[in-house]
PDBQT receptor file of N, H, CA, C and O in Angstrom, charges set to zero:
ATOM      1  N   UNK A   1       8.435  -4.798  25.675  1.00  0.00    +0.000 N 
ATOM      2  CA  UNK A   1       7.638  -5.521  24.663  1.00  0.00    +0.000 C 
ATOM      3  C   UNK A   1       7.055  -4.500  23.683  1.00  0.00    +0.000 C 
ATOM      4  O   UNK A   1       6.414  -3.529  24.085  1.00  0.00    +0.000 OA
ATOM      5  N   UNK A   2       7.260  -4.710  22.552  1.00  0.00    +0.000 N 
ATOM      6  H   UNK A   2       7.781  -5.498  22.225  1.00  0.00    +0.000 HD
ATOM      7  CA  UNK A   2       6.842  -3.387  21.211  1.00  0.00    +0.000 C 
ATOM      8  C   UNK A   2       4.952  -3.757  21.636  1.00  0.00    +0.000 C 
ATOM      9  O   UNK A   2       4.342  -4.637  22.244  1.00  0.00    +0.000 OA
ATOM     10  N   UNK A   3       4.631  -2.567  20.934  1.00  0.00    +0.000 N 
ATOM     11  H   UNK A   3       5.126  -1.852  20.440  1.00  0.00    +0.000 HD
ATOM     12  CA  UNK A   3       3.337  -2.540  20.194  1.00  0.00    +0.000 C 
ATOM     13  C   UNK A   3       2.648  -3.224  19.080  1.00  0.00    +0.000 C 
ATOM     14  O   UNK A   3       3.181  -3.343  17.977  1.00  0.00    +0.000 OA
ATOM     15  N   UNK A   4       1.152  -3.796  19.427  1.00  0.00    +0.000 N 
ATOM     16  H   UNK A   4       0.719  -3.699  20.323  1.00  0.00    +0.000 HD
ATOM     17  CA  UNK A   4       0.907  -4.213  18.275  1.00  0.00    +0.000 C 
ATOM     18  C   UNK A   4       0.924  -3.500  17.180  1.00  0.00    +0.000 C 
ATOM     19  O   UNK A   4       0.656  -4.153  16.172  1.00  0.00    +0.000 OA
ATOM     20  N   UNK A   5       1.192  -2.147  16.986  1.00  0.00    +0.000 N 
ATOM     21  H   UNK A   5       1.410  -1.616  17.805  1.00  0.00    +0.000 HD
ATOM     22  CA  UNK A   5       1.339  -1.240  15.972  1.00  0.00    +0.000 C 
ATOM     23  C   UNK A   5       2.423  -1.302  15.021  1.00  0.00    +0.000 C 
ATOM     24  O   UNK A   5       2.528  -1.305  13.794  1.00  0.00    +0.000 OA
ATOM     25  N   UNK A   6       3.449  -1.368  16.354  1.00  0.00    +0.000 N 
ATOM     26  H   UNK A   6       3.363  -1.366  17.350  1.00  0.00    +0.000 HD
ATOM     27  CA  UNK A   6       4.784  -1.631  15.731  1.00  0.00    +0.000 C 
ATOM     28  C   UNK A   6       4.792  -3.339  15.223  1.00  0.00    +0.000 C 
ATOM     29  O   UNK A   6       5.186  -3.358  14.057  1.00  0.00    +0.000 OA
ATOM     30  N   UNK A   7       4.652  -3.992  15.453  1.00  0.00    +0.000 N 
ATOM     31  H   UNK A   7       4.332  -3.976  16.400  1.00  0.00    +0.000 HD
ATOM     32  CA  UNK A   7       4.595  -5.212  15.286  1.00  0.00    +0.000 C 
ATOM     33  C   UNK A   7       4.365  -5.383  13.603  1.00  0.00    +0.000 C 
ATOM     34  O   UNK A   7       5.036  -5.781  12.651  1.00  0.00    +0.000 OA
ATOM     35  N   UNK A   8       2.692  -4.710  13.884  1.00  0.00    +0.000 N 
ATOM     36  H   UNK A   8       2.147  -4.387  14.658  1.00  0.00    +0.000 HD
ATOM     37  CA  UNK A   8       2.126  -4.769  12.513  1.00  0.00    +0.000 C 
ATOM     38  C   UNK A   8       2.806  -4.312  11.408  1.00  0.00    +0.000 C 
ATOM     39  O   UNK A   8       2.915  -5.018  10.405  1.00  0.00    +0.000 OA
ATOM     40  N   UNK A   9       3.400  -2.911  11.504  1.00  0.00    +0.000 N 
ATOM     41  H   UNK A   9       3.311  -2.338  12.318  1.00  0.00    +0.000 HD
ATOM     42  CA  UNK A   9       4.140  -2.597  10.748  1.00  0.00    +0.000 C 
ATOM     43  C   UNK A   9       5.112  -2.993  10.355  1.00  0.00    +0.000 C 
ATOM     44  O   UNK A   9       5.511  -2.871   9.197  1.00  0.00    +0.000 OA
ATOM     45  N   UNK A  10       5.789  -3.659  11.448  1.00  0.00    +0.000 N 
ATOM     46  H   UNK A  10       5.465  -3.758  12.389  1.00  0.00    +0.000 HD
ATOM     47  CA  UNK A  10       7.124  -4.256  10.972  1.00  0.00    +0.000 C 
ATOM     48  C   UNK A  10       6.924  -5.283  10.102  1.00  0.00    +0.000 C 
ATOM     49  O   UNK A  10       7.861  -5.604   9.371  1.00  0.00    +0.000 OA
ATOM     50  N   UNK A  11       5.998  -5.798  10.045  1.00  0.00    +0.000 N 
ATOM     51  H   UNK A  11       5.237  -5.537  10.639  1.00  0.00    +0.000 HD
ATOM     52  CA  UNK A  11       5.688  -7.391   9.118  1.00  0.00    +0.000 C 
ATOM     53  C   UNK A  11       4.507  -6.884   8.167  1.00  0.00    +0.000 C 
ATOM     54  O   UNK A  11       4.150  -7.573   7.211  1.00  0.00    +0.000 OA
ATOM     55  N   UNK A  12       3.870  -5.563   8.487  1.00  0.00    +0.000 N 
ATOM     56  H   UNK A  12       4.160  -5.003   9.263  1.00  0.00    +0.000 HD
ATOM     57  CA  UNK A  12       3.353  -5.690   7.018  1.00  0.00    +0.000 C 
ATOM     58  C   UNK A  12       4.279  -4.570   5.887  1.00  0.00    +0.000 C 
ATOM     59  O   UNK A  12       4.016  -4.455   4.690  1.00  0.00    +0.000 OA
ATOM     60  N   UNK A  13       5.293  -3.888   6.556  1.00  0.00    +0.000 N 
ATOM     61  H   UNK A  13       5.507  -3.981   7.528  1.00  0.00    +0.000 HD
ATOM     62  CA  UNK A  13       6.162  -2.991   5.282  1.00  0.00    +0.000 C 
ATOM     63  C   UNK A  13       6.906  -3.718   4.499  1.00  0.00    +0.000 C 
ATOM     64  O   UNK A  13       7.248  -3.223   3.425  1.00  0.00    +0.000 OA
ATOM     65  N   UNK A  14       7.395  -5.259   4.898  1.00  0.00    +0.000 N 
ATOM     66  H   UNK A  14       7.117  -5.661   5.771  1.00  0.00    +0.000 HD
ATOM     67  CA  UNK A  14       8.134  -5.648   3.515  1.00  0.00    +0.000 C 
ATOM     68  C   UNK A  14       7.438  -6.154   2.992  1.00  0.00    +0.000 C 
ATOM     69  O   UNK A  14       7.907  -6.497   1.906  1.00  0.00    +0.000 OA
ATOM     70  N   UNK A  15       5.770  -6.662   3.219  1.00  0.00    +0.000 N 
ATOM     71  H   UNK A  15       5.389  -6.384   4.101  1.00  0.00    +0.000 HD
ATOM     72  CA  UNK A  15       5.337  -7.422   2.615  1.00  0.00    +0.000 C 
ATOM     73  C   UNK A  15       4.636  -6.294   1.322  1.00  0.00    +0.000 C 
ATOM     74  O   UNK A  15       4.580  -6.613   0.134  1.00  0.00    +0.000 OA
ATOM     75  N   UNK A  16       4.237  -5.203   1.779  1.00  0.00    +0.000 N 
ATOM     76  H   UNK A  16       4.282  -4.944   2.744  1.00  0.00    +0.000 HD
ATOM     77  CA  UNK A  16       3.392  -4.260   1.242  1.00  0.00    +0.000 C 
ATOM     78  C   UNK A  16       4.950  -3.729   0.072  1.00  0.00    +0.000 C 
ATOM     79  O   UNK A  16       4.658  -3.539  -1.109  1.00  0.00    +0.000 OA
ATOM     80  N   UNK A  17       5.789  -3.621   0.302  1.00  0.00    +0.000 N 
ATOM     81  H   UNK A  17       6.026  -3.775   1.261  1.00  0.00    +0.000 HD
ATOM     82  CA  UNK A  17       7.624  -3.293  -0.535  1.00  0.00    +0.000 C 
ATOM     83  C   UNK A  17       6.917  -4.301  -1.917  1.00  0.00    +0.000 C 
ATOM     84  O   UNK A  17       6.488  -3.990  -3.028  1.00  0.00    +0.000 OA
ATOM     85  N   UNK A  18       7.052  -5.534  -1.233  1.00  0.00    +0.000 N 
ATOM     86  H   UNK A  18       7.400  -5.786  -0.330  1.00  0.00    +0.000 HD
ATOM     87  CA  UNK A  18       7.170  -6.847  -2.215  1.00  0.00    +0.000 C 
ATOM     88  C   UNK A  18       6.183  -6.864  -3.389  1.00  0.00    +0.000 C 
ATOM     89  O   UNK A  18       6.543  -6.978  -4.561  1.00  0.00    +0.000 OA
ATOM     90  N   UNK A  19       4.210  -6.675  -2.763  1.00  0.00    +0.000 N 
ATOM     91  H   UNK A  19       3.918  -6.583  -1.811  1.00  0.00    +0.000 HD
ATOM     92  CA  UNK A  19       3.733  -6.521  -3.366  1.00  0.00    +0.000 C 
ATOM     93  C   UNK A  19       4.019  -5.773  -4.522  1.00  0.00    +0.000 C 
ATOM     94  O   UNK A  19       4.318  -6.186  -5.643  1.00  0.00    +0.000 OA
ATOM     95  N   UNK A  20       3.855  -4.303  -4.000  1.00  0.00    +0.000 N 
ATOM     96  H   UNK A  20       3.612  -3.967  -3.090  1.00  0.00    +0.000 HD
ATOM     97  CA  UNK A  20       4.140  -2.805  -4.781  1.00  0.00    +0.000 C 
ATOM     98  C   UNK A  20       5.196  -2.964  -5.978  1.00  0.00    +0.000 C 
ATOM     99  O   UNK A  20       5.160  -2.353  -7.046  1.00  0.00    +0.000 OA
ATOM    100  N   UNK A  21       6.251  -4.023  -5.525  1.00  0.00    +0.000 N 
ATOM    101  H   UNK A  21       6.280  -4.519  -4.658  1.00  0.00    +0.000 HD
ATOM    102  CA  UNK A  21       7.586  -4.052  -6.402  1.00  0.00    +0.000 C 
ATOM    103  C   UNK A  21       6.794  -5.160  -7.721  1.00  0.00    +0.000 C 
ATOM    104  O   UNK A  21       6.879  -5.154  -8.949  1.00  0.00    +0.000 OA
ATOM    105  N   UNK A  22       6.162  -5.893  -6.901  1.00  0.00    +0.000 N 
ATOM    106  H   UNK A  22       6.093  -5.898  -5.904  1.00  0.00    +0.000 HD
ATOM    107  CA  UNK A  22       5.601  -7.234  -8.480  1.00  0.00    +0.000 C 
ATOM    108  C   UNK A  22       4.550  -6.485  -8.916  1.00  0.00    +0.000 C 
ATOM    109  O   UNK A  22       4.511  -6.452 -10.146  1.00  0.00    +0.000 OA
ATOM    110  N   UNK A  23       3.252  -5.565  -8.111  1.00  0.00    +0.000 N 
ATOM    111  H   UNK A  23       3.284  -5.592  -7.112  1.00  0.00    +0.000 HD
ATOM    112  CA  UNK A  23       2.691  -4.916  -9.113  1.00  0.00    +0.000 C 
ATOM    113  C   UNK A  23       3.396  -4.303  -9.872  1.00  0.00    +0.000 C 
ATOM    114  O   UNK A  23       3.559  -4.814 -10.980  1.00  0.00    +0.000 OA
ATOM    115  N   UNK A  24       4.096  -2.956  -9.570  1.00  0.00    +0.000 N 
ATOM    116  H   UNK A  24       3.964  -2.541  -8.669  1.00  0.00    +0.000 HD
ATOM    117  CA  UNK A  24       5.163  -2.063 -10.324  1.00  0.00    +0.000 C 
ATOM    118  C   UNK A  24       5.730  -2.707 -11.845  1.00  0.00    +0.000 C 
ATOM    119  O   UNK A  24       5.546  -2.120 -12.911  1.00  0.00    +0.000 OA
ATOM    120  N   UNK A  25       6.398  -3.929 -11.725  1.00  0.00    +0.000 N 
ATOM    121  H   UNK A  25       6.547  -4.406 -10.859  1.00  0.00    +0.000 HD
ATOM    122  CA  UNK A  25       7.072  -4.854 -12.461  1.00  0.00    +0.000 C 
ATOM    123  C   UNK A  25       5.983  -5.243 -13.834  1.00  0.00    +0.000 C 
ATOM    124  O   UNK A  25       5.973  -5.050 -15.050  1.00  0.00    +0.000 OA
ATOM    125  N   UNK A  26       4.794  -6.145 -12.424  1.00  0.00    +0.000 N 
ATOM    126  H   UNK A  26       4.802  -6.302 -11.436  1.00  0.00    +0.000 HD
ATOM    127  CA  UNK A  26       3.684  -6.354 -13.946  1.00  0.00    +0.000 C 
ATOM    128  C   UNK A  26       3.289  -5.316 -14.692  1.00  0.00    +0.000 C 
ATOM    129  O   UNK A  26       3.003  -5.565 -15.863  1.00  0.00    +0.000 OA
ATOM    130  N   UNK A  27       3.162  -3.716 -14.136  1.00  0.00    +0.000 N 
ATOM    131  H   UNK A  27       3.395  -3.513 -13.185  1.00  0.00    +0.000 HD
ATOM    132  CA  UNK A  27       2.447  -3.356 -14.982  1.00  0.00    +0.000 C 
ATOM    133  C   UNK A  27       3.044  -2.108 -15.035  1.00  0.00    +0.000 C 
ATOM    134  O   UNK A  27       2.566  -1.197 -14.359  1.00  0.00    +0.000 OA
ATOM    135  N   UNK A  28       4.094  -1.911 -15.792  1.00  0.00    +0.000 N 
ATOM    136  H   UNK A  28       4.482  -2.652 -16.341  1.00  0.00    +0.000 HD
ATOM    137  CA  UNK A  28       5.666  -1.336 -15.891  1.00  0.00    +0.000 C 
ATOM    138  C   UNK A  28       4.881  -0.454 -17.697  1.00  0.00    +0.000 C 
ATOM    139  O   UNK A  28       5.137   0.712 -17.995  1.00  0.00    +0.000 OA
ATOM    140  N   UNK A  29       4.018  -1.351 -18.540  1.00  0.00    +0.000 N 
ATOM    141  H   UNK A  29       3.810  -2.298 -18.298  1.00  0.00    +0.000 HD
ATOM    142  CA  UNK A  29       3.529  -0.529 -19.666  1.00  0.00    +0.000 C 
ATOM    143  C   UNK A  29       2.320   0.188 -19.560  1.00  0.00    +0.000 C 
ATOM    144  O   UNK A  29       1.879   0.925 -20.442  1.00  0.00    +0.000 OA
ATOM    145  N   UNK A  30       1.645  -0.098 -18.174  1.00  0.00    +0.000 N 
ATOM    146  H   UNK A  30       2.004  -0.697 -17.458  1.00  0.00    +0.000 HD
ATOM    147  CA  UNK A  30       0.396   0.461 -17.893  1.00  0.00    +0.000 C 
ATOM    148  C   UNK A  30       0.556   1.217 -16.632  1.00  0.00    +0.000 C 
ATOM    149  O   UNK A  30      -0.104   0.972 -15.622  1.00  0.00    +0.000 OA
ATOM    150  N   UNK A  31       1.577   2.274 -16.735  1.00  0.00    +0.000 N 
ATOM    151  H   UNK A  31       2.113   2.473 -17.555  1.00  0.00    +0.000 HD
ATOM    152  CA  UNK A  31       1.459   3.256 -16.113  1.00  0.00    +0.000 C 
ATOM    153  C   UNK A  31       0.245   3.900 -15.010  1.00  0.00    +0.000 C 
ATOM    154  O   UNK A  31       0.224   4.199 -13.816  1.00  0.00    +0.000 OA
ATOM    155  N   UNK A  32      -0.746   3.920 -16.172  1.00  0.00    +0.000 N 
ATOM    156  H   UNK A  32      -0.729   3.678 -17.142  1.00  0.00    +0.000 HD
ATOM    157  CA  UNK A  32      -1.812   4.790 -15.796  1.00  0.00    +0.000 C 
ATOM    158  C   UNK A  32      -2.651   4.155 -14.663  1.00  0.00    +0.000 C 
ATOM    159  O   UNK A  32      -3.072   4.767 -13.681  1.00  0.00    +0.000 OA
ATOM    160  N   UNK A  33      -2.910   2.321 -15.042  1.00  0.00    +0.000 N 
ATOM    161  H   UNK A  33      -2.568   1.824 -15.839  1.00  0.00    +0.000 HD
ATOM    162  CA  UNK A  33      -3.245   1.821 -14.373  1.00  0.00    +0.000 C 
ATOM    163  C   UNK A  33      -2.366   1.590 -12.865  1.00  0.00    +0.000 C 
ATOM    164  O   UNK A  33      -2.737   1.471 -11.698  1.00  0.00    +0.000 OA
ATOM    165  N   UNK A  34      -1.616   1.593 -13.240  1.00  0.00    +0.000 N 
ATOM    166  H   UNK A  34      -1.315   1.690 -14.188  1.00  0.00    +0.000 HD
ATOM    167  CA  UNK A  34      -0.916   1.474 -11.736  1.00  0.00    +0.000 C 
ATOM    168  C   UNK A  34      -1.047   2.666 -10.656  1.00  0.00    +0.000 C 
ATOM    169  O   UNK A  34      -1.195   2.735  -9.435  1.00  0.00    +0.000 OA
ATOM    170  N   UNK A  35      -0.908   3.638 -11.814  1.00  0.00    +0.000 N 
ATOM    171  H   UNK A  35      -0.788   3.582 -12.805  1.00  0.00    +0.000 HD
ATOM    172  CA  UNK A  35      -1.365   5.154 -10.966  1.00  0.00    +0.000 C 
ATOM    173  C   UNK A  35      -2.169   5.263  -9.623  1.00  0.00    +0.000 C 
ATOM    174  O   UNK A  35      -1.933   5.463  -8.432  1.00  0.00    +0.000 OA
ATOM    175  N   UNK A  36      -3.632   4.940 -10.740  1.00  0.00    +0.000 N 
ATOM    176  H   UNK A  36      -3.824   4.778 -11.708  1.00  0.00    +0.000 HD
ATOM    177  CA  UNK A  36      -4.713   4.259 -10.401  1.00  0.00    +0.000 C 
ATOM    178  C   UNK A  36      -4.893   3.540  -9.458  1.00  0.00    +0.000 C 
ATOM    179  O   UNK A  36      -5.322   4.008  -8.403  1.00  0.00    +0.000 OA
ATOM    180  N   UNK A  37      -4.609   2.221  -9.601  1.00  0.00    +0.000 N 
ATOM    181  H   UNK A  37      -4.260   1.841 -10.458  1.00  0.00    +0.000 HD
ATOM    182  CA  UNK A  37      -4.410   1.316  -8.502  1.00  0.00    +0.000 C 
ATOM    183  C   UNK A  37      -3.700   2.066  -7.148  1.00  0.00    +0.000 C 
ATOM    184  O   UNK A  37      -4.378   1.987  -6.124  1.00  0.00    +0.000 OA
ATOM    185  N   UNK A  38      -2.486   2.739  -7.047  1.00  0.00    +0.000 N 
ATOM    186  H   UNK A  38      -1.935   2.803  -7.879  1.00  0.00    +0.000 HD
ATOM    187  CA  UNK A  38      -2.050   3.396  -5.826  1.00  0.00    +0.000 C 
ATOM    188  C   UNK A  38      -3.485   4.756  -5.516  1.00  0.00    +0.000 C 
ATOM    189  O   UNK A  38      -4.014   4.832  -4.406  1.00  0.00    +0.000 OA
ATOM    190  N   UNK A  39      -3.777   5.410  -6.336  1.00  0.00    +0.000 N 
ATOM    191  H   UNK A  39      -3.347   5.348  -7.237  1.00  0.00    +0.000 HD
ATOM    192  CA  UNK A  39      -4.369   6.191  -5.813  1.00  0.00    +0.000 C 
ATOM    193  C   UNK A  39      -5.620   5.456  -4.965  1.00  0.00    +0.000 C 
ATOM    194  O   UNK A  39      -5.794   5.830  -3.805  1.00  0.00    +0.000 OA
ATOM    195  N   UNK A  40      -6.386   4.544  -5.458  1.00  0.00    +0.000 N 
ATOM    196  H   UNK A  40      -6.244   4.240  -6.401  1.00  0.00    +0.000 HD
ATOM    197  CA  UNK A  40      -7.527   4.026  -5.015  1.00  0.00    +0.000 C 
ATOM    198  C   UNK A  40      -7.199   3.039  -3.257  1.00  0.00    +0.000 C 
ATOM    199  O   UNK A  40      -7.948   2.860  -2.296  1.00  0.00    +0.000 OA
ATOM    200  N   UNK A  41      -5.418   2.504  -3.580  1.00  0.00    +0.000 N 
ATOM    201  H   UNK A  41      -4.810   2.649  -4.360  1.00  0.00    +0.000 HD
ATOM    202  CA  UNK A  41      -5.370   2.431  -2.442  1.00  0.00    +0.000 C 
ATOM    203  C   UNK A  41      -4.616   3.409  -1.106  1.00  0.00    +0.000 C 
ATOM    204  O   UNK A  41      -4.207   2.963  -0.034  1.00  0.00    +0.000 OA
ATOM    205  N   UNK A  42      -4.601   4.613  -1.498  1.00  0.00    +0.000 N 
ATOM    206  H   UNK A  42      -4.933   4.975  -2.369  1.00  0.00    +0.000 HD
ATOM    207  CA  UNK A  42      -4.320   5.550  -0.479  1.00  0.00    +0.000 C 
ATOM    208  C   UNK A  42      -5.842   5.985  -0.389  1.00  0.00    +0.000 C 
ATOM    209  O   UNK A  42      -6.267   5.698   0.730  1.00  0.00    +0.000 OA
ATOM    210  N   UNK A  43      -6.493   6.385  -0.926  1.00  0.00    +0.000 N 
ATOM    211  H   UNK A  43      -6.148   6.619  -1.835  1.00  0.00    +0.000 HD
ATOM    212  CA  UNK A  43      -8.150   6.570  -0.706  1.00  0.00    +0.000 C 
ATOM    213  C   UNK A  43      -8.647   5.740   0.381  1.00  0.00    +0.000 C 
ATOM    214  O   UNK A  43      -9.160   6.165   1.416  1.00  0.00    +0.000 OA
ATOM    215  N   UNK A  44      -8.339   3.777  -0.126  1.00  0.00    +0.000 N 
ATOM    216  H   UNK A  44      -7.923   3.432  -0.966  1.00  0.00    +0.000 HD
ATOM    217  CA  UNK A  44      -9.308   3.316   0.891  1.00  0.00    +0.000 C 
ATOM    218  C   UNK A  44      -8.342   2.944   2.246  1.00  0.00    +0.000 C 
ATOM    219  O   UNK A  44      -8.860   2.254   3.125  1.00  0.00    +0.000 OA
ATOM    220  N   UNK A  45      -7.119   3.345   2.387  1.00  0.00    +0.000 N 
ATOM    221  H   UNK A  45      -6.699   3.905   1.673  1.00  0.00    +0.000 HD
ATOM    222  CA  UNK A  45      -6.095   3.722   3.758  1.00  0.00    +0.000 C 
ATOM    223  C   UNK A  45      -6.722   4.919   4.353  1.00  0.00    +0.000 C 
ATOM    224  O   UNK A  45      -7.295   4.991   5.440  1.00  0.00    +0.000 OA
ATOM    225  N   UNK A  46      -6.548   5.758   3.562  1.00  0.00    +0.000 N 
ATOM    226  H   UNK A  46      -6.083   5.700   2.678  1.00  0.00    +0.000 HD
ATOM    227  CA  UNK A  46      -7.092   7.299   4.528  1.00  0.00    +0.000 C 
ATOM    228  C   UNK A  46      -8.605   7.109   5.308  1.00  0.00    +0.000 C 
ATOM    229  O   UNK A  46      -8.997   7.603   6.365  1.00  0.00    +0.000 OA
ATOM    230  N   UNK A  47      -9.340   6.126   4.283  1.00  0.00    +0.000 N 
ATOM    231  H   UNK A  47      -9.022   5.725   3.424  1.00  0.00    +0.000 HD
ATOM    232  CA  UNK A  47     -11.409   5.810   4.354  1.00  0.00    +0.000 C 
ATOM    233  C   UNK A  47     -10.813   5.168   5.852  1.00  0.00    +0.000 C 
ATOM    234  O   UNK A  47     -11.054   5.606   6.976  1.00  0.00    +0.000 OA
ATOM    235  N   UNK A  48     -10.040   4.100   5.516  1.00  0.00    +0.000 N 
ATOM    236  H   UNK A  48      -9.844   3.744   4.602  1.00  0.00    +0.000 HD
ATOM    237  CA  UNK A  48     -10.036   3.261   6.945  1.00  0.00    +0.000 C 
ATOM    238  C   UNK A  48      -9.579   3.362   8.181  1.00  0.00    +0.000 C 
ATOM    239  O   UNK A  48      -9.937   2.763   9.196  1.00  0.00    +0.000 OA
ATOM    240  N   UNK A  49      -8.354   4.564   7.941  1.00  0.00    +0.000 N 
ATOM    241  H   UNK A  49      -8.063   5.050   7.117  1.00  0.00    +0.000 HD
ATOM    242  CA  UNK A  49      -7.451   4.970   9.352  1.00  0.00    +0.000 C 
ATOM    243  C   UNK A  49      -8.833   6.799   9.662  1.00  0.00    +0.000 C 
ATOM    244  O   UNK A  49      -8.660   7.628  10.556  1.00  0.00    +0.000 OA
ATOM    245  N   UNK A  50      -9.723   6.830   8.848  1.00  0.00    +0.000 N 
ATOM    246  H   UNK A  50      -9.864   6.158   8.122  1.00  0.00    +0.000 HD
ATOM    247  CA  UNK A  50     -10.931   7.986   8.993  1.00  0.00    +0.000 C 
ATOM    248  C   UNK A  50     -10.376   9.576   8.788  1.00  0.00    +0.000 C 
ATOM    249  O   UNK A  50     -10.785  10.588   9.356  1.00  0.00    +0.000 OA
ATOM    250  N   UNK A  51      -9.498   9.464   7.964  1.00  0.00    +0.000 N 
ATOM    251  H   UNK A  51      -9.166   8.641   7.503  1.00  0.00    +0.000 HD
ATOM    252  CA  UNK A  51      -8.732  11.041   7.243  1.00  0.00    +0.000 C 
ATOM    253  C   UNK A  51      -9.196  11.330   6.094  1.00  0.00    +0.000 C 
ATOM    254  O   UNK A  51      -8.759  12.276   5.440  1.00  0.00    +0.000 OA
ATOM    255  N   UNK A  52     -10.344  10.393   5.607  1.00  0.00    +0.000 N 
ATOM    256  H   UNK A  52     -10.700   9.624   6.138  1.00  0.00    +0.000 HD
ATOM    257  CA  UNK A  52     -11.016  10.951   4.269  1.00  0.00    +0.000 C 
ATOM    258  C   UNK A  52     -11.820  11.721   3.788  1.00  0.00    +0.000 C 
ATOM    259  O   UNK A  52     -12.885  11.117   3.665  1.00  0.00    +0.000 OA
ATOM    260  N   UNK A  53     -11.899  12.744   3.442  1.00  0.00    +0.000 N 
ATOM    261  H   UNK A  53     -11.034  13.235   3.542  1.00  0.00    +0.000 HD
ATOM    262  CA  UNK A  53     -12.543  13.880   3.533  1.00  0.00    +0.000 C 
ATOM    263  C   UNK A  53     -14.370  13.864   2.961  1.00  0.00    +0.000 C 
ATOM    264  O   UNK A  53     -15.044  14.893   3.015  1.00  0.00    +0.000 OA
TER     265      UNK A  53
């Protein structure tokens, strides 16, 4: 029987693909903002898995 780890992951990586791909898409002239947006969410990943400095 897998892990709830694995589990999780397995059902949240295409969903997190999908997102990333329709943000990406919407905001394909706003670069910067999208930047942005990824950086702020590797920030609050690292804040929450406690690797944030």
């Amino acid at each position: 029987m897998p892990t709830w780890g694995a589990v999780v992951l397995a059902v949240a990586t295409p969903i997190l693909a999908a997102i990333g791909a329709l943000v990406g898409h919407l905001l394909t002239r706003r670069s910067a903002l999208e930047l942005g947006c990824v950086s702020l969410f590797v920030r609050a990943a690292r804040h929450a898995v406690g690797t944030s400095p």
